[in-house]
N, C-alpha and C positions, 0 to 999 in steps of 0.2 A: 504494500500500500504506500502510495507515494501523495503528500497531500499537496505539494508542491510539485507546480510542473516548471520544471527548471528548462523546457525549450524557449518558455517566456520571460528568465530572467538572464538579465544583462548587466551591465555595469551601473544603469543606470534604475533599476527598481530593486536589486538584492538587498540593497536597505532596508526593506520592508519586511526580509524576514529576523529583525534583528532588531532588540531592544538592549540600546548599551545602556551601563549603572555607574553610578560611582556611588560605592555602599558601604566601605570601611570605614570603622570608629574614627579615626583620625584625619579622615577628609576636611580639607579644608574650601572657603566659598571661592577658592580661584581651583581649582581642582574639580570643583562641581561643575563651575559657570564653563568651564574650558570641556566637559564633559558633554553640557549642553552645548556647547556651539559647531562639537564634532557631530552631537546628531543631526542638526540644522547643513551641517554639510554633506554629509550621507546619505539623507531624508531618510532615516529610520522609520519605525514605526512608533515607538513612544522612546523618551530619556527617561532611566526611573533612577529615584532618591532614595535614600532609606527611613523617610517618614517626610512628610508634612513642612517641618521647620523651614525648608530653604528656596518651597516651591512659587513667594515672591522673588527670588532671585532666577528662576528659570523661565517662571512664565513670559517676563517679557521678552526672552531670547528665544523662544519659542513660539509668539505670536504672530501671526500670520502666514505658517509653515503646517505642513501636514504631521509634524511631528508631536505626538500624544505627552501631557505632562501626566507623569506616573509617580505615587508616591506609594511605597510600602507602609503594609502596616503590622504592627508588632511585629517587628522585626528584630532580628532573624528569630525569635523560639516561640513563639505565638503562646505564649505562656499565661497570658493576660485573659479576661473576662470578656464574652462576646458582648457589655453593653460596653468596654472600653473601647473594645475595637471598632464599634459604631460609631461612637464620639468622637474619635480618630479619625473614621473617614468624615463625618459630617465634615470638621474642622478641615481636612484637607479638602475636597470640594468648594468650600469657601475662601479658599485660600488659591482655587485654581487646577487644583487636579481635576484632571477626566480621564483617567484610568488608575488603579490599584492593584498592587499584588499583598491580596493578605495572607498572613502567617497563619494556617488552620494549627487549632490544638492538636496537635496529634499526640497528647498521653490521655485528651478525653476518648479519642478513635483506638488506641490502643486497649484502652482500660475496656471499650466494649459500650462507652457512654455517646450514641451517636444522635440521641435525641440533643446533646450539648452542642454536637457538630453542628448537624443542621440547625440549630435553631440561631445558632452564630453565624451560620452563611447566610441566613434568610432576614437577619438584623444586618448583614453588612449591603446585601444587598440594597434594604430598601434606601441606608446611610446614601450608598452608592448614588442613588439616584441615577441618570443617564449615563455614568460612568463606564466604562470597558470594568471588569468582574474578572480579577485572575486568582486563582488560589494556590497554594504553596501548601506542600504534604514536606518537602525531604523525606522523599521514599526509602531514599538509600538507609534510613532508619526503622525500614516496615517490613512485613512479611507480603509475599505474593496477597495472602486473601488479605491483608489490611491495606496494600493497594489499592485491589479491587472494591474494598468497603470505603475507601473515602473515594475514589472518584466517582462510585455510584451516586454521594452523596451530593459529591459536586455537579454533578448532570444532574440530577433529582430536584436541585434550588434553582436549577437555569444559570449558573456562572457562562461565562465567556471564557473562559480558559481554568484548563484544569495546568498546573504549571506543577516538574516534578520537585523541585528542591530551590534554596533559597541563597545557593551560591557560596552559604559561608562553612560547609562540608566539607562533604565526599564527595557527595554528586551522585548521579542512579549511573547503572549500567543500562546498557541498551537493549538488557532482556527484563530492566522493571520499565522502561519506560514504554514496552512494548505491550503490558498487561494496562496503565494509563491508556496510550492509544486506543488498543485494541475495546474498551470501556466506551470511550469518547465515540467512535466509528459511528455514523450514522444519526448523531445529535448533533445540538447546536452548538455543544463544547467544543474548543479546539484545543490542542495542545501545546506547551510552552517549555522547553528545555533549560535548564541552567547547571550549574556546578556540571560543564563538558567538561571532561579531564584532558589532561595532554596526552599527545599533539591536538593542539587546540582547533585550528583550522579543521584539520581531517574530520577530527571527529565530530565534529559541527554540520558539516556538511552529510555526513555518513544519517545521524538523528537527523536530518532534512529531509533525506532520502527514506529513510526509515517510517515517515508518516508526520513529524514536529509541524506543526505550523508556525512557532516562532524559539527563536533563540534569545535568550537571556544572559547576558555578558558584559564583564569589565573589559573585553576585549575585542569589541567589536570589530574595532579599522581593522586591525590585522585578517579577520575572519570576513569580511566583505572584501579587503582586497587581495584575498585567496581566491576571486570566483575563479580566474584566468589556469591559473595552478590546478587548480582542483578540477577543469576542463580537461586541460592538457594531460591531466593523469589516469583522465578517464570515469572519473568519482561523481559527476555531472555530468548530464547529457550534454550535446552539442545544443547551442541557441537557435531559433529556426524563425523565433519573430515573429 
């Protein structure tokens, strides 16, 4: 299953499948604002932050660009209470975000309490409001069926992307992100990749190919300007336009 057709991407739309971040503790606002101006050159699909705080410093380098202001929430261990995490997005929507990747509890999807799950997804959503709806499991911390039990949950609430991990890991392999997909097929969730391990390019493009509809990354430039590479090595189809 291939969810991207890479005959129609070129140098000038690969941006699209790729949401760069700048999301470490010690980030500073010229290291963000320089994060936002590389997605404005790229046209990505959304820059994301790691909360709220700095999203008047992006939005207006973001305004009038097709590129998505994204803000995380409870970030990275979603450890928080699903009416904080709603509080969080309101605040961030008002502050500018239209798009979110939340941190799901996953020790209440663990412990087996999913009536907590959903009812946190179904509170963040309505926070959301018009907002893009990403969720964050960090698989690479779950068993095959607890996989498959939160992304049921995540398609069950209507999110917009069920997304595997939250970059500050392991990362999933590409036989958990394959039981996510394989969930998603045929609903309106799509799926979102992050923590790719090295070779970063490669394997980026390989979960492209794999079914991902979008990549999640501190390293975007480098993996959008691998399209050429990753052609010539045969790893993408040829562009046909």
């Amino acid at each position: 299953m291939m969810a991207v057709d890479f005959t129609k991407i070129n140098e000038s739309n690969v941006g699209k499948l790729f949401d760069p971040s700048v999301l470490p503790k010690n980030s500073t606002k010229e290291e963000i604002i320089a994060g936002a101006k590389d997605a404005v050159k790229y046209d990505t699909m959304s820059f994301v932050i790691s909360s709220p705080y700095y999203l008047p410093e992006i939005t207006p380098i973001l305004a009038g660009t097709t590129v998505i202001p994204c803000s995380c929430i409870a970030f990275p261990f979603g450890a928080t209470t699903g009416k904080i995490k709603a509080l969080e997005t309101e605040e961030g929507y008002k502050l500018g975000a239209r798009a979110f990747d939340l941190v799901m509890n996953i020790s209440a999807l663990k412990d087996g309490n999913f009536k907590v799950v959903e009812q946190e997804l179904k509170d963040f959503k309505a926070a959301a409001q018009d907002a893009v709806t990403k969720v964050i499991m960090d698989i690479e911390f779950l068993t095959n069926q607890q996989i498959a039990d939160g992304t049921k949950i995540i398609v069950e609430t209507g999110m917009d992307y069920a997304k595997t991990s939250s970059g500050q890991f392991d990362g999933p392999s590409l036989e958990q992100f394959i039981i996510m997909r394989d969930i998603c097929k045929g609903t309106k969730t799509k799926t979102k990749v992050a923590g790719v391990k090295f070779p970063r390019p490669q394997n980026a493009y390989v979960f492209l190919m794999a079914g991902a509809d979008l990549i999640g990354t501190r390293a975007a430039v480098p993996m959008i300007n691998a399209l050429a590479q990753m052609r010539e090595l045969g790893l993408v189809p040829k562009y046909t336009g």
